[in-house]
Backbone as JSON Lines, residues from 0, in Angstrom:
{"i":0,"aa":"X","n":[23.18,-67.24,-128.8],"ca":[23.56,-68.6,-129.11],"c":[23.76,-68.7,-130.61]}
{"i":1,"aa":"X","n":[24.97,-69.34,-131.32],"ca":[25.0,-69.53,-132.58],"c":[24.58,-70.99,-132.67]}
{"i":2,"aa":"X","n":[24.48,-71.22,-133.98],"ca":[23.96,-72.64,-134.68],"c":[24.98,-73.21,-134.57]}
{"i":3,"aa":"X","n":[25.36,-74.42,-134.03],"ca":[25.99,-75.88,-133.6],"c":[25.4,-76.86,-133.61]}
{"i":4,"aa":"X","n":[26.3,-77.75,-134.35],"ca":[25.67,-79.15,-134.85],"c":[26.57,-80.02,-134.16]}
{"i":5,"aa":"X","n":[26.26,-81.24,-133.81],"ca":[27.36,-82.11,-132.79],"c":[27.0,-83.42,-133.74]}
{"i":6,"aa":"X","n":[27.4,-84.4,-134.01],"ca":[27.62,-85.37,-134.4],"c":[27.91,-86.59,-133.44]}
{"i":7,"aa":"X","n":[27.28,-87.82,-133.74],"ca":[27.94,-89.3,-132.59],"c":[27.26,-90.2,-133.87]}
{"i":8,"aa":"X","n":[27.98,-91.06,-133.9],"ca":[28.06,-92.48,-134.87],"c":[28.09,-93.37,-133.73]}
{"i":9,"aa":"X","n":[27.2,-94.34,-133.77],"ca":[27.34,-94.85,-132.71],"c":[26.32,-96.77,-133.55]}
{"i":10,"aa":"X","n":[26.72,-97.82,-132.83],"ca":[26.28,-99.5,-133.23],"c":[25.61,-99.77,-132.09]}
{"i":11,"aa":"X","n":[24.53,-100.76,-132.95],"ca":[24.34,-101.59,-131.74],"c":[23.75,-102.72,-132.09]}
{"i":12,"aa":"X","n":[24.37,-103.93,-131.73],"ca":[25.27,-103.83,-130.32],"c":[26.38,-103.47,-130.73]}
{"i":13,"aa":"X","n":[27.34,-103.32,-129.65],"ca":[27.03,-103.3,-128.5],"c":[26.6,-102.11,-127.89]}
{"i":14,"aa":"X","n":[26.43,-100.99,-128.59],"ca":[25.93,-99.9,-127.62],"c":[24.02,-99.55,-127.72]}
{"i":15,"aa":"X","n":[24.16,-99.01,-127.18],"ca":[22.69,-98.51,-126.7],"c":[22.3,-97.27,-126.82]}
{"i":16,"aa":"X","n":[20.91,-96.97,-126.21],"ca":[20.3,-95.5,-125.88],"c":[21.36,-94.61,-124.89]}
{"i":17,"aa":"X","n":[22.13,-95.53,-124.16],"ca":[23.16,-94.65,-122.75],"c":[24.44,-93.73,-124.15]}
{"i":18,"aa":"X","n":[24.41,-94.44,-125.06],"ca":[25.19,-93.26,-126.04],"c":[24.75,-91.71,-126.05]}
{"i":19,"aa":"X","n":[23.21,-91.93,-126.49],"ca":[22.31,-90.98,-126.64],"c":[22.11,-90.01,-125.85]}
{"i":20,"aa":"X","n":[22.31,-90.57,-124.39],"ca":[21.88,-89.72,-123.51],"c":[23.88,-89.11,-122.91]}
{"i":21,"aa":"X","n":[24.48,-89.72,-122.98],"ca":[25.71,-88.86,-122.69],"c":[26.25,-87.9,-124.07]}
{"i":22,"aa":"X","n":[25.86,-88.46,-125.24],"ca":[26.46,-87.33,-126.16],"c":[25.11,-85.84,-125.87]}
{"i":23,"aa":"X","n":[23.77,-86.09,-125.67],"ca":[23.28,-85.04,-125.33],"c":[23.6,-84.25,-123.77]}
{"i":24,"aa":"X","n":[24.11,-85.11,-123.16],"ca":[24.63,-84.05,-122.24],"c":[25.48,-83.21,-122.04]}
{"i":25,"aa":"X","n":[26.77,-83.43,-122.9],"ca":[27.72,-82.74,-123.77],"c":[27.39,-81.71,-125.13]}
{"i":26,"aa":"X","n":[25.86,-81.95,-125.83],"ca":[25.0,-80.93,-126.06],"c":[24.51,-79.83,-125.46]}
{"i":27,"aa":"X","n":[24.33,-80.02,-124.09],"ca":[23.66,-78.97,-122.93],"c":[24.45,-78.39,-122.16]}
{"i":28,"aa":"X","n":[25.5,-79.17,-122.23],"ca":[26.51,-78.45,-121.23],"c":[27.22,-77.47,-122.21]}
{"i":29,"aa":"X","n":[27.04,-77.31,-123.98],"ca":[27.7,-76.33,-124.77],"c":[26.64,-75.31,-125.09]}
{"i":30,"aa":"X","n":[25.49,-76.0,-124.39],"ca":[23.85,-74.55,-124.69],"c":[23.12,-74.5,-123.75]}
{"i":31,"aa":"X","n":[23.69,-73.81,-122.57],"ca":[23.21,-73.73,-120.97],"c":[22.34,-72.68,-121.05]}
{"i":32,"aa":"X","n":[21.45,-72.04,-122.41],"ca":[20.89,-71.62,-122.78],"c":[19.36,-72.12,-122.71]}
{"i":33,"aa":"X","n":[19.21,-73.69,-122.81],"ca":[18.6,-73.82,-123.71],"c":[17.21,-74.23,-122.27]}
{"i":34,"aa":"X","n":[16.49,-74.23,-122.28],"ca":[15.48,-74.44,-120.97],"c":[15.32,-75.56,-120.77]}
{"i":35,"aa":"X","n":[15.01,-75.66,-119.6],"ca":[14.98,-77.4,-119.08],"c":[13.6,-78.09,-119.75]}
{"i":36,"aa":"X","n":[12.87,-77.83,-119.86],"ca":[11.74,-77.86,-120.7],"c":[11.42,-78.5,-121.77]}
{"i":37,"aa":"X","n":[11.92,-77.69,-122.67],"ca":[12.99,-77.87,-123.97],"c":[13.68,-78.73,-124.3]}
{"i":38,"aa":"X","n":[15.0,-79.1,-123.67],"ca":[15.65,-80.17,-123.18],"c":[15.22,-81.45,-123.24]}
{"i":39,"aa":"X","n":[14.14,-81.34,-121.86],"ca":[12.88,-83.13,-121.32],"c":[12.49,-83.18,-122.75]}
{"i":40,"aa":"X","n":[11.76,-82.18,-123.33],"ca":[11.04,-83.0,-124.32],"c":[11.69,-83.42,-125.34]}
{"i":41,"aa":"X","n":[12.76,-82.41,-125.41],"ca":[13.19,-82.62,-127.32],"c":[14.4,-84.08,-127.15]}
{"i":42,"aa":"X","n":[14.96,-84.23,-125.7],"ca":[15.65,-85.48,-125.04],"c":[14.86,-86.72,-125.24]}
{"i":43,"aa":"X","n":[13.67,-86.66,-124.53],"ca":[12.7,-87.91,-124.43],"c":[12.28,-88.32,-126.08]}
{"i":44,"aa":"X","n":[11.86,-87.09,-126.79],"ca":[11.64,-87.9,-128.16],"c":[12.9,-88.49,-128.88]}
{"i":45,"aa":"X","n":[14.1,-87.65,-128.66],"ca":[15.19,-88.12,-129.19],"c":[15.48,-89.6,-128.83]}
{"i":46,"aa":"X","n":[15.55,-89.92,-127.55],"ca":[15.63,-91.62,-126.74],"c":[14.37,-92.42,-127.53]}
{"i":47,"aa":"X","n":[13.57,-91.52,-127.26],"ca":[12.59,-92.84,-128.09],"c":[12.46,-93.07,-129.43]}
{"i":48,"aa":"X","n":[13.01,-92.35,-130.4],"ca":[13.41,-92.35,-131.44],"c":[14.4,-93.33,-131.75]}
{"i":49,"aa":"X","n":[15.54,-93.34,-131.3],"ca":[17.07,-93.93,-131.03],"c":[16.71,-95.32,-130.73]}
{"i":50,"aa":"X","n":[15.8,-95.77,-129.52],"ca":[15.54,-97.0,-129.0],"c":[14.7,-97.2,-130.05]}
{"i":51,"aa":"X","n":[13.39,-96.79,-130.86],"ca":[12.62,-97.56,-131.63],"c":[13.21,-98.04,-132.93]}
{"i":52,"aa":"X","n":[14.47,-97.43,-133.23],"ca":[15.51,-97.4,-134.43],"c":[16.27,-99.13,-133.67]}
{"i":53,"aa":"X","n":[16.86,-98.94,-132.98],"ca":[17.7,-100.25,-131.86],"c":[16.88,-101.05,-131.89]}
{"i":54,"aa":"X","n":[15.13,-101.35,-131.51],"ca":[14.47,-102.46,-131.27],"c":[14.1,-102.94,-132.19]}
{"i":55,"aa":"X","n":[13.32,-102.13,-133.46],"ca":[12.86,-102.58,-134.95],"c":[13.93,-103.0,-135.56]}
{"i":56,"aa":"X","n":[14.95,-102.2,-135.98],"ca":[15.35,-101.86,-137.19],"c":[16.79,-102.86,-136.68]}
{"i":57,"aa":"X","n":[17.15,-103.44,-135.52],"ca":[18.41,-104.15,-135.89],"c":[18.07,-105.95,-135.53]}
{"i":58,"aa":"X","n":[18.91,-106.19,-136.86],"ca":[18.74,-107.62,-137.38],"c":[20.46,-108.38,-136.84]}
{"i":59,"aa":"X","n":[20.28,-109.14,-137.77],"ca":[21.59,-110.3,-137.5],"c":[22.91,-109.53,-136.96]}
{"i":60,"aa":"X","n":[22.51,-108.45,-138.16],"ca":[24.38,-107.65,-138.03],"c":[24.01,-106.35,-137.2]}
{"i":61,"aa":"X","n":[22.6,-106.29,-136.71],"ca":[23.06,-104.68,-136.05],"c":[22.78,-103.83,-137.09]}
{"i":62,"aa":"X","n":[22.78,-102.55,-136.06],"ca":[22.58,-101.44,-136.98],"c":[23.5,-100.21,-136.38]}
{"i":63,"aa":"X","n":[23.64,-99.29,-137.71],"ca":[24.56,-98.41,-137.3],"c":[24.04,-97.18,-137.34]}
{"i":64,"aa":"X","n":[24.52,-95.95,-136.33],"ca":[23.32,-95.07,-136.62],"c":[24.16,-93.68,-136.62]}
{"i":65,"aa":"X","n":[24.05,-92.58,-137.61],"ca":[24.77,-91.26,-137.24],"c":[23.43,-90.25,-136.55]}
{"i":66,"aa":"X","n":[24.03,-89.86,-135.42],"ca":[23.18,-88.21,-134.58],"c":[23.65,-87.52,-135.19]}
{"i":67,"aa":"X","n":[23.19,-86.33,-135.48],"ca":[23.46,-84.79,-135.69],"c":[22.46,-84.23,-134.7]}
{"i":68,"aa":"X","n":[22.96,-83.35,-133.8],"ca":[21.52,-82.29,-132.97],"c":[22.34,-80.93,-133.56]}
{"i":69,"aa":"X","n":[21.14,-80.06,-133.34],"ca":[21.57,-78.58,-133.94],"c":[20.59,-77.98,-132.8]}
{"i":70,"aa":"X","n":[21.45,-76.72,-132.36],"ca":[20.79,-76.0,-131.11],"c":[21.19,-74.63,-131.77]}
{"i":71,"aa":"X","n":[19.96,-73.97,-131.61],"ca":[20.59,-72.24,-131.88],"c":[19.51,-71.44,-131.2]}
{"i":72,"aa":"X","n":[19.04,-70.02,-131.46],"ca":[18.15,-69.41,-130.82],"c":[16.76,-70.02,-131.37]}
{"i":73,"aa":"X","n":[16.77,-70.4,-131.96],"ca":[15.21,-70.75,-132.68],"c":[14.61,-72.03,-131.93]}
{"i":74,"aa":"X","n":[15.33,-73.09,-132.14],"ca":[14.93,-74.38,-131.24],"c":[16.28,-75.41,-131.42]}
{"i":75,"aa":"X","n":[15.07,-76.84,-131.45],"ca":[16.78,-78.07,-131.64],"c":[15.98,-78.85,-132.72]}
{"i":76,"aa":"X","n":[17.18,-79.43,-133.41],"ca":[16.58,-80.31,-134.49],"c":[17.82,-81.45,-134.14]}
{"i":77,"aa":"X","n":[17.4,-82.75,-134.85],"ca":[18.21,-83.7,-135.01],"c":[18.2,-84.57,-135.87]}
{"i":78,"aa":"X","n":[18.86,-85.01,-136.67],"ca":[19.12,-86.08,-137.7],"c":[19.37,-87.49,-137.44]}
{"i":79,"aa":"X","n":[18.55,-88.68,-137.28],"ca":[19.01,-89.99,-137.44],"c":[19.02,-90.83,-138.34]}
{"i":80,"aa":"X","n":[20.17,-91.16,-138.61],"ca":[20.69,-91.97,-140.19],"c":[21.07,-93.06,-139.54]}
{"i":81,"aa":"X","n":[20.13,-94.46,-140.08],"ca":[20.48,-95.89,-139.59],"c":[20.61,-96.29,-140.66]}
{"i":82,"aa":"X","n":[21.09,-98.09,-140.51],"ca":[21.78,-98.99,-142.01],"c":[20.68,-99.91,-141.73]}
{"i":83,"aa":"X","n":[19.41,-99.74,-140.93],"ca":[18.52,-100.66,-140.83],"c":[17.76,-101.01,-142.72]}
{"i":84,"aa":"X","n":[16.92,-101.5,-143.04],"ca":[16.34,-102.42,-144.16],"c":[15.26,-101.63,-143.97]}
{"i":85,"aa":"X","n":[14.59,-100.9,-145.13],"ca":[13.55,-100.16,-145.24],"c":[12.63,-101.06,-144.49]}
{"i":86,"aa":"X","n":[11.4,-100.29,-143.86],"ca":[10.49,-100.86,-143.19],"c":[8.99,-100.1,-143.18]}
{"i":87,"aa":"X","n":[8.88,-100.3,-144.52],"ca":[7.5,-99.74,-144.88],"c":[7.24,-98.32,-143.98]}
{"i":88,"aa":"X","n":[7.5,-97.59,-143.65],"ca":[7.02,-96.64,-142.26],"c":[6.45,-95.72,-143.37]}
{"i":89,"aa":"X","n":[5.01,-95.31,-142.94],"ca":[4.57,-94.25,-143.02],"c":[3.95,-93.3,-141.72]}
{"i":90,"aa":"X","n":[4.53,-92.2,-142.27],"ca":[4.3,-91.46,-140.53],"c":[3.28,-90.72,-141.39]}
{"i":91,"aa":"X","n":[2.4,-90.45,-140.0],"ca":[1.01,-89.79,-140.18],"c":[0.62,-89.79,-138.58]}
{"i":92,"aa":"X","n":[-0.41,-88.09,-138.37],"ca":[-0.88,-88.13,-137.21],"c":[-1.01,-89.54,-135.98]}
{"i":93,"aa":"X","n":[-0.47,-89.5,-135.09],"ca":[-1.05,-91.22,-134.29],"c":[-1.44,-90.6,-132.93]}
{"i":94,"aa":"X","n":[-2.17,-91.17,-132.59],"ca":[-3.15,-90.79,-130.94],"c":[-2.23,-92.23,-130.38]}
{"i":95,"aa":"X","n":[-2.42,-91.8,-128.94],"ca":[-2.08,-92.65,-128.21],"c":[-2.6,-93.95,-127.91]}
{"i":96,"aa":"X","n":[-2.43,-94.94,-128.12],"ca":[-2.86,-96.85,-127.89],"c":[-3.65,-96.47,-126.19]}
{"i":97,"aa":"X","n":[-4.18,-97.12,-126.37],"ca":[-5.56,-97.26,-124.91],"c":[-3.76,-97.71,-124.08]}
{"i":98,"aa":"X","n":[-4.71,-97.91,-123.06],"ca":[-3.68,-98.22,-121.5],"c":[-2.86,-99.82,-121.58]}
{"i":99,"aa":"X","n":[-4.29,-100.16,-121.75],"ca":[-3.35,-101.61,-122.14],"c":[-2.67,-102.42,-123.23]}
{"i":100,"aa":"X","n":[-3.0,-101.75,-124.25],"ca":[-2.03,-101.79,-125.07],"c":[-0.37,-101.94,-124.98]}
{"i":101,"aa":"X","n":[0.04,-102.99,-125.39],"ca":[1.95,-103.54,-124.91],"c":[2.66,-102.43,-125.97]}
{"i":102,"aa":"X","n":[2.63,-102.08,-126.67],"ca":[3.22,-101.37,-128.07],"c":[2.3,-100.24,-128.78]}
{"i":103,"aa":"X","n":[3.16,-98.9,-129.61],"ca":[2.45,-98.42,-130.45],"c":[2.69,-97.36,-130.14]}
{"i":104,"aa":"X","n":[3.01,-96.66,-128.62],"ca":[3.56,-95.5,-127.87],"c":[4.27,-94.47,-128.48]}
{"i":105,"aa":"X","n":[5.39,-95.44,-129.28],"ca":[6.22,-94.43,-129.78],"c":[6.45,-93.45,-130.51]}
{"i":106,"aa":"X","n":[5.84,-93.37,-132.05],"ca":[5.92,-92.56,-132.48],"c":[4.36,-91.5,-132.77]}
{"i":107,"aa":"X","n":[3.31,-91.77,-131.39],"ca":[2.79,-90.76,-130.79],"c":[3.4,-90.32,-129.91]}
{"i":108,"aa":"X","n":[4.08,-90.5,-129.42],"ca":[5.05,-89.54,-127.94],"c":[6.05,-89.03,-128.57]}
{"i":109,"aa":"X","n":[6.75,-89.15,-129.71],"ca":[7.65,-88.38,-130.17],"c":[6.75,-87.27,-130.92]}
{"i":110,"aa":"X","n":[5.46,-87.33,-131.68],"ca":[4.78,-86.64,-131.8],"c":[4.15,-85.34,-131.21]}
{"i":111,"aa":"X","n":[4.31,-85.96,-129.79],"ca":[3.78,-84.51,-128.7],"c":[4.2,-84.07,-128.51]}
{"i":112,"aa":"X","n":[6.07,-84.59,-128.78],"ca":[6.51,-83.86,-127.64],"c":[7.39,-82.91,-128.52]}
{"i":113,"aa":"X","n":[7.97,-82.92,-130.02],"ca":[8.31,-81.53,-131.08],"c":[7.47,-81.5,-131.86]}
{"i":114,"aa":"X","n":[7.56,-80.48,-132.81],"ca":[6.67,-79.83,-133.53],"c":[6.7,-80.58,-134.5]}
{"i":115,"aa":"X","n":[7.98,-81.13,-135.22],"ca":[8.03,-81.78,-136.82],"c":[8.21,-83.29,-136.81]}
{"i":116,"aa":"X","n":[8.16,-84.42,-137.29],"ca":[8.61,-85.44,-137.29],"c":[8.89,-86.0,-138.88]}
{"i":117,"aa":"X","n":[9.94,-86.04,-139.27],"ca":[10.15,-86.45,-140.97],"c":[10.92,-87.95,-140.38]}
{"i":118,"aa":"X","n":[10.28,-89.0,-141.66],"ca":[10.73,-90.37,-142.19],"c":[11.56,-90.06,-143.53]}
{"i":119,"aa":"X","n":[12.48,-90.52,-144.22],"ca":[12.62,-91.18,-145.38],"c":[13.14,-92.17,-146.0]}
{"i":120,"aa":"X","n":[13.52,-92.49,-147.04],"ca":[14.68,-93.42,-147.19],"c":[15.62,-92.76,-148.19]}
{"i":121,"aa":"X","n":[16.61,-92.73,-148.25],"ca":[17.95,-91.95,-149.05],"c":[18.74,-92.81,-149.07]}
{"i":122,"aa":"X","n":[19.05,-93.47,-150.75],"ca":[20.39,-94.15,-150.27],"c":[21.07,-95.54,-149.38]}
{"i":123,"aa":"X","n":[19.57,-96.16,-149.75],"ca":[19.87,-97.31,-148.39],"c":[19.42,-97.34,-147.19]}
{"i":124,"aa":"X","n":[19.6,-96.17,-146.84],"ca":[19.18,-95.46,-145.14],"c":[18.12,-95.08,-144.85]}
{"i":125,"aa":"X","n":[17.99,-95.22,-143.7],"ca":[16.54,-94.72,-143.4],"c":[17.14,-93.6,-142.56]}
{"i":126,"aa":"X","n":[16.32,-92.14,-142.9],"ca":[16.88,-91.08,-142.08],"c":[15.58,-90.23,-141.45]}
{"i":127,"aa":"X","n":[15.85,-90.31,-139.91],"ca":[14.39,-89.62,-139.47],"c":[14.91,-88.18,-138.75]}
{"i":128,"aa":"X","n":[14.15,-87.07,-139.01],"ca":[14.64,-86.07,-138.43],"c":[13.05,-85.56,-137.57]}
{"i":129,"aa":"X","n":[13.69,-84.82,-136.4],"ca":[12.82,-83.97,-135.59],"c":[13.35,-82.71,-135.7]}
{"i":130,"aa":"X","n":[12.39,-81.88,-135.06],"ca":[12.65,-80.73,-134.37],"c":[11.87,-79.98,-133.45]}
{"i":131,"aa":"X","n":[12.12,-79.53,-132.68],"ca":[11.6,-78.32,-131.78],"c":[12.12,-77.24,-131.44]}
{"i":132,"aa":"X","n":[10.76,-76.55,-131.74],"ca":[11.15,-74.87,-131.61],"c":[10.99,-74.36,-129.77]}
{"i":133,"aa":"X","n":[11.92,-73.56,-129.35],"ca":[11.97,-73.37,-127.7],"c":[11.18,-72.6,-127.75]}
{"i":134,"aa":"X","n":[10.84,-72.82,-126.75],"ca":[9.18,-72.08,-125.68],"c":[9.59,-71.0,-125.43]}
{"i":135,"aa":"X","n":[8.37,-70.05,-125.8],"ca":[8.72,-68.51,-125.67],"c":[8.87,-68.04,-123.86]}
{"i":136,"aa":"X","n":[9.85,-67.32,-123.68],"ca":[9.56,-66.9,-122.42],"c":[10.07,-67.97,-120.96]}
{"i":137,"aa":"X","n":[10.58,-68.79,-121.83],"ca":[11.19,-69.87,-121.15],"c":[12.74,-69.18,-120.43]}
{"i":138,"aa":"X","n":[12.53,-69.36,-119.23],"ca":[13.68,-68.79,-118.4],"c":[15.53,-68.8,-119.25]}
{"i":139,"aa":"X","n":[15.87,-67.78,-119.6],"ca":[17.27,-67.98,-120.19],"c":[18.21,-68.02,-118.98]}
{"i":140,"aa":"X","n":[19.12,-69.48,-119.01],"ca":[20.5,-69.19,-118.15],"c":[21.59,-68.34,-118.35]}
């Protein structure tokens, strides 16, 4: 597998997380490589990433957001660049909120589920990147 980066610019409103999940399937269908595994998790943090960017971060006008995913033999990483209004975020270890807890989920479950999680601000933007490295021994297609 070589290193490929895919790109989607994508608003909302009017669009949504259903962006997210069809430009990554057009990701998988170019790295039938990559394990299903792999995939669930580094997918699920990506959605919840994308949606916590959509629910916080957009105001009057919306927000606009660029993907980058990168797939190669090593793992997947991804880049999200929104036009949301800085919002104090400091990321640091988070355990999961008790059961009943309504909120707070999110960026412990993006936590479990890749290895890296980076915040910053650059430029106006707030840009959050992940990554995960693929599971050794994980069935190759």
């Amino acid at each position: 597998m070589s290193e490929e980066r895919k790109s989607l610019v994508f608003s909302s409103p009017p669009g949504d997380v259903d962006a997210v999940h069809e430009f990554l399937e057009t990701v998988w269908a170019e790295n039938p490589e990559v394990g299903e595994f792999d995939r669930m998790a580094f997918e699920t943090a990506l959605i919840e990433l994308a949606s916590n960017v959509i629910q916080h971060a957009a105001g009057d006008g919306g927000v606009t957001c660029v993907l980058s995913v990168t797939a190669d033999e090593n793992g997947l990483s991804a880049s999200l660049t929104d036009t949301a209004d800085a919002g104090g975020i400091v990321l640091m270890d988070r355990e999961m909120p008790d059961e009943l807890s309504e909120s707070g989920r999110g960026i412990a479950l993006i936590q479990a589920l890749v290895d890296e999680l980076r915040y910053e601000r650059v430029d106006e933007r707030n840009v959050w990147s992940i990554s995960r490295a693929r599971e050794a021994g994980e069935p190759q297609l």
